[in-house]
N, C-alpha and C positions, 0 to 999 in steps of 0.2 A: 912488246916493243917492235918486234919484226912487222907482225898484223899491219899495223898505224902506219908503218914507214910504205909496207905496200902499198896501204889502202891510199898514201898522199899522192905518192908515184900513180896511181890508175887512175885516181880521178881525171884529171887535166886528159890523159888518152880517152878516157869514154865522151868529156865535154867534145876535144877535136874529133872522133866519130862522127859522133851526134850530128856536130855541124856539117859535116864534109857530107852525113847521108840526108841531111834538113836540105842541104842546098842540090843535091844531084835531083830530090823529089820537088822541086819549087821549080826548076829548070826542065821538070818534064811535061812533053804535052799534054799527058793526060788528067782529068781533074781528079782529085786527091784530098781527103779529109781523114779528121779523125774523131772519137768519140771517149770520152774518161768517165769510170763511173767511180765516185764514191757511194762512200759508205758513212761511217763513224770519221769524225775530224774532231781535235782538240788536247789540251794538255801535253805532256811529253809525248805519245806514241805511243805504241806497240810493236812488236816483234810479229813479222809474216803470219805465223802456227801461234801466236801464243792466246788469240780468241779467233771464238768464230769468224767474228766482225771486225779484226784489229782496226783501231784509229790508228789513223795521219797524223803524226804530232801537227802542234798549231803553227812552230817554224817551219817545220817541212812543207804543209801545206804554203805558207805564203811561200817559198819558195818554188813552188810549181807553179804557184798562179802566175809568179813572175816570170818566170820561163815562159809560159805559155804565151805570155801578153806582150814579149819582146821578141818572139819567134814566132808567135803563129796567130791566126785571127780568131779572136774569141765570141764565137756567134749564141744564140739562143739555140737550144736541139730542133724544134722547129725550122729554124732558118738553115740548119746545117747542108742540108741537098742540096738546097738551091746556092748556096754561097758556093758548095763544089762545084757547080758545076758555072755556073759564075765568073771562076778565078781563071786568072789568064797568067800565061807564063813568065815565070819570073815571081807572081806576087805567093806573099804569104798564103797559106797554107789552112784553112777555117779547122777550127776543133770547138768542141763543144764541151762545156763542163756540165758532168751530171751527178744528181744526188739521189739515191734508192732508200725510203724506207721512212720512215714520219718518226724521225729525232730529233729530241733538242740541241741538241750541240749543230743542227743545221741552221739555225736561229742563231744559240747562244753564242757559234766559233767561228763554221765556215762564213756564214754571211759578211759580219763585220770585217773579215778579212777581202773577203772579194768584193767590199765594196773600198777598201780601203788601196786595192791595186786595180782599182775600173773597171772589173770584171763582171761579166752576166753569166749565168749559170741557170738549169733547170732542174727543180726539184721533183719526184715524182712521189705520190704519198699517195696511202690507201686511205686515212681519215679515220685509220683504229684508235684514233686519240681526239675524236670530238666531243663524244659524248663525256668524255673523263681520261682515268689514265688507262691506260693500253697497251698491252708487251706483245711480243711476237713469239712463237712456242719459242723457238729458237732462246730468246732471252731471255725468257722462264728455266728453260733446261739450264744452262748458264749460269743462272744466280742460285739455281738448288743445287746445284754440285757446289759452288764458290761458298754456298751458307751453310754447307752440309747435311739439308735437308733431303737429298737422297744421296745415292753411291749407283754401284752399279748393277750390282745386284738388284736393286732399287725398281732401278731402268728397265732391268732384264722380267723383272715379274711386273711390272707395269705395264709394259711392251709386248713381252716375250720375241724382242728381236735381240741378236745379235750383236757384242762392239765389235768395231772395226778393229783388227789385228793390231797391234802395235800400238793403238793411240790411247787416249786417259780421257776420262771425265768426258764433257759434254761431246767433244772431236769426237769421241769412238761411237757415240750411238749419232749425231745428228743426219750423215748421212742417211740413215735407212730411215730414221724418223720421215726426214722428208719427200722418201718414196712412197708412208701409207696412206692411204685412202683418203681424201678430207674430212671424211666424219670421224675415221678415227685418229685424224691427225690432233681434230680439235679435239677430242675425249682427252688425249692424252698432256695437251694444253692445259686442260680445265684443270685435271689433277693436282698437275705440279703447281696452276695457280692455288688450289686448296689447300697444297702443303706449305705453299709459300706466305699463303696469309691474305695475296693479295698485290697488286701491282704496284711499283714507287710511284709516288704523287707524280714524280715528275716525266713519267714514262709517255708520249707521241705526243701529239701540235693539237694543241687545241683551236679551235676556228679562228681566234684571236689570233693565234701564233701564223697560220699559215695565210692572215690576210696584211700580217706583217711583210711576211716574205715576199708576199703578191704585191703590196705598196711600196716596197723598195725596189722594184723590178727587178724582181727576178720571176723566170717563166716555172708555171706549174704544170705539171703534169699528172696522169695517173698513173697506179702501179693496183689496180686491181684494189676489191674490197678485201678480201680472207685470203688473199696471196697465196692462192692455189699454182703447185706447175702445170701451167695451160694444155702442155701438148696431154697429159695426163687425162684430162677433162674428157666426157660426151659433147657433143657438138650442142646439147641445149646448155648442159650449164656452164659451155665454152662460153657459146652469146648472152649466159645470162652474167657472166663475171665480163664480159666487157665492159656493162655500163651497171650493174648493179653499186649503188654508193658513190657514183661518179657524180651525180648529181650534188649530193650535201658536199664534195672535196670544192666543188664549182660554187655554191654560195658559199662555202668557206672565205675562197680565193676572190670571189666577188667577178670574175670570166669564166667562160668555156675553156674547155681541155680539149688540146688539141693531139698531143703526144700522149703513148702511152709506152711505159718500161714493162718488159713482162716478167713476173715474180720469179725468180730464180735465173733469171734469162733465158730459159728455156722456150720456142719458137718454132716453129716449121711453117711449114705455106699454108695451113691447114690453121694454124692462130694467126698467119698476119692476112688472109682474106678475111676470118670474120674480124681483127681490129678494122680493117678496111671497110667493111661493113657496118662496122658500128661508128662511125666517123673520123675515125683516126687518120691523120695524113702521114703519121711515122710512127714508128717502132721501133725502141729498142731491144737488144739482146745484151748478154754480154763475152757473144764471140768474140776471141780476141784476134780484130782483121781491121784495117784501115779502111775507108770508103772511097768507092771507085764507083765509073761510069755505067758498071753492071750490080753495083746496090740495091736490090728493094727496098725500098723506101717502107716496109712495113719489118725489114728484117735488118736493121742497123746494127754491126757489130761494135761493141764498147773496149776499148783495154781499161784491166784496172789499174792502178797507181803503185809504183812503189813505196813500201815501209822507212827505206833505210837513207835514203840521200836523192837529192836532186841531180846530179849527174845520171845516176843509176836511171831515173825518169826520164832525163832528156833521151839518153840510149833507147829505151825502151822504145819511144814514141817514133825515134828515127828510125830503129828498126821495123818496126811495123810499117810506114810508107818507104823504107826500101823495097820488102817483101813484096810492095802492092806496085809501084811504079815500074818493076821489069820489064 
C-alpha cells in the first residue's frame, strides 16, 4: 500500500523534471539529439533482469512513442545528424527510434503501433531469418534453460567457462559466452540448437516480412551478418562483416543500407572508419550519451528504454540532454 501511494506522489515530480530539463535543453544553443534503441516489444512486458532481452510491454511502448511524438522530433536514424544540427533554438529536439535484432514482434507489435502514433523508426537486421527460421545463440541458451534442456552444469561442460557470480540460468553464463571467439561462439550455438531440436517456425523476418517493414516506411538498416563484437574482430574479417550479407538484407528491403547498428554496441574509431569505408554514413552504438556537435557520425550513442513506466522514460531521456547541454 505504502509502494503505490509513493510511486503516485513521484510520478507527477519525475513528469515536471523531465519538462523543466526538456525545455532548459531546447532553449540551448547548442544542437542536441537523441537516440533509443530497442529490442523485444509486445504483450504485457518484462521486468529490467528478468530476460536477456526484456520486452516493452505493447502499452508502455505506445506510450513513449507518444511522448516522443509530443515532445520531441521523430526523424529516421539516418536523418538524425543532420536534423541536430539543423534545429534552431527554441525547436524541438530530433530523436530517433531504433530497432536491433530481426524479430517478429518488430512486425507483429512495434510496427502497428508506430504507425498508429505517426511515428518512423529504423530497424537494423542481420537477415538470420531469410533463408528460414533463425535464433541468435543468446536465444537458444534461453529456451534450453526455460525447456530444461540443459542446466548449468550443462553450460559448464559445454563451455567450460565460468557463471557469473550471483546470477541463474542463461544471465550467469551469457556474459562470457559472448566474449569467445566466433567459431567457438558458433560451436556452441549449434549445440544447444541440436539439443533444442531446432529453431521456432516463427523465429527472424523472413524477406517478406522485412519488405513489409521497408513498404510501410520504415528505414532499414544493418546490424552485421553473424553479429560478431566488432572491436573483437582482425581488421580483414572486420571489413569482411561490414558488408558480408548486406546485400540479400538490401533485396530483402528492396533499397540500399545506409546505417549500420554494431552488434552488441560495441565500436571504437577502429569499427567506425572501416563502417565509413564500407559506405556507411552513420553508426550506431549503444553508449548511453545524447548527441552533440562533436558526434561521429559513425559513433552514435543510443539510450535504451525503460521497463517500468513512461515517466521513468521521459526522465531518462531529459537526463541525458541535461548531461549533454552544459
Amino acid at each position: 500500500m505504502i509502494l503505490p501511494m509513493l510511486e503516485a506522489i513521484k510520478r507527477p515530480l519525475r513528469l515536471g523534471l523531465a519538462l523543466l530539463l526538456r525545455l532548459r535543453a531546447r532553449l540551448s544553443s547548442r544542437p542536441l539529439g537523441l537516440a533509443i534503441a530497442y529490442h523485444r516489444v509486445g504483450g504485457p512486458g518484462e521486468g529490467r533482469f528478468s530476460r536477456l532481452l526484456p520486452a516493452v510491454g505493447s502499452e508502455l511502448f505506445a506510450a513513449q512513442v507518444r511522448h516522443l511524438m509530443r515532445s520531441y522530433r521523430v526523424v529516421p536514424a539516418s536523418e538524425l545528424l543532420a536534423a541536430v544540427r539543423a534545429r534552431r533554438w527554441g525547436q524541438r529536439i530530433p530523436v530517433a527510434i531504433t530497432f536491433d535484432d530481426d524479430l517478429p514482434c518488430h512486425l507483429d507489435h512495434a510496427a502497428p503501433i508506430l504507425r498508429d502514433e505517426g511515428a518512423t523508426a529504423t530497424f537494423f537486421l542481420t537477415g538470420i531469418g531469410l533463408e528460414g527460421p533463425g535464433a541468435f545463440w543468446w536465444e537458444r541458451l534461453e529456451r534450453a534453460f526455460d525447456e530444461g534442456v540443459i542446466d548449468s552444469e550443462g553450460v559448464r561442460a559445454l563451455t567450460g567457462l565460468e557463471p557469473v557470480p550471483g546470477a541463474t540460468g542463461a544471465r550467469a553464463f551469457a556474459p562470457a559466452i559472448q566474449q569467445l571467439p566466433p567459431p567457438e561462439k558458433e560451436r556452441v550455438s549449434q549445440a544447444l540448437l541440436e539439443r533444442l531440436g531446432g529453431d521456432p517456425q516463427d523465429t527472424g523476418l523472413r524477406a517478406g516480412q522485412i519488405r513489409q517493414l521497408a513498404d510501410q516506411g520504415f528505414e532499414i538498416g544493418f546490424h552485421t551478418r553473424d553479429h560478431d563484437e566488432l572491436t573483437s574482430l582482425g581488421d580483414d574479417a572486420l571489413e569482411r562483416a561490414m558488408v558480408e550479407g548486406r546485400d540479400a538484407v538490401e533485396r530483402a528491403a528492396g533499397r540500399s543500407l545506409a546505417t549500420i547498428a554494431y552488434p552488441h554496441g560495441a565500436a571504437d574509431e577502429r569499427v567506425a572508419t572501416a563502417a565509413r569505408e564500407a559506405g556507411y554514413t552513420a553508426g550506431f552504438t549503444t553508449t548511453s550519451e545524447a548527441i552533440d556537435e562533436r558526434t561521429n557520425p559513425l559513433l552514435i550513442g543510443r539510450l535504451y528504454p525503460t521497463y517500468d513506466s513512461a515517466d521513468r522514460f521521459a526522465l531518462t531521456l531529459a537526463r541525458a540532454l541535461a548531461s549533454t547541454s552544459r
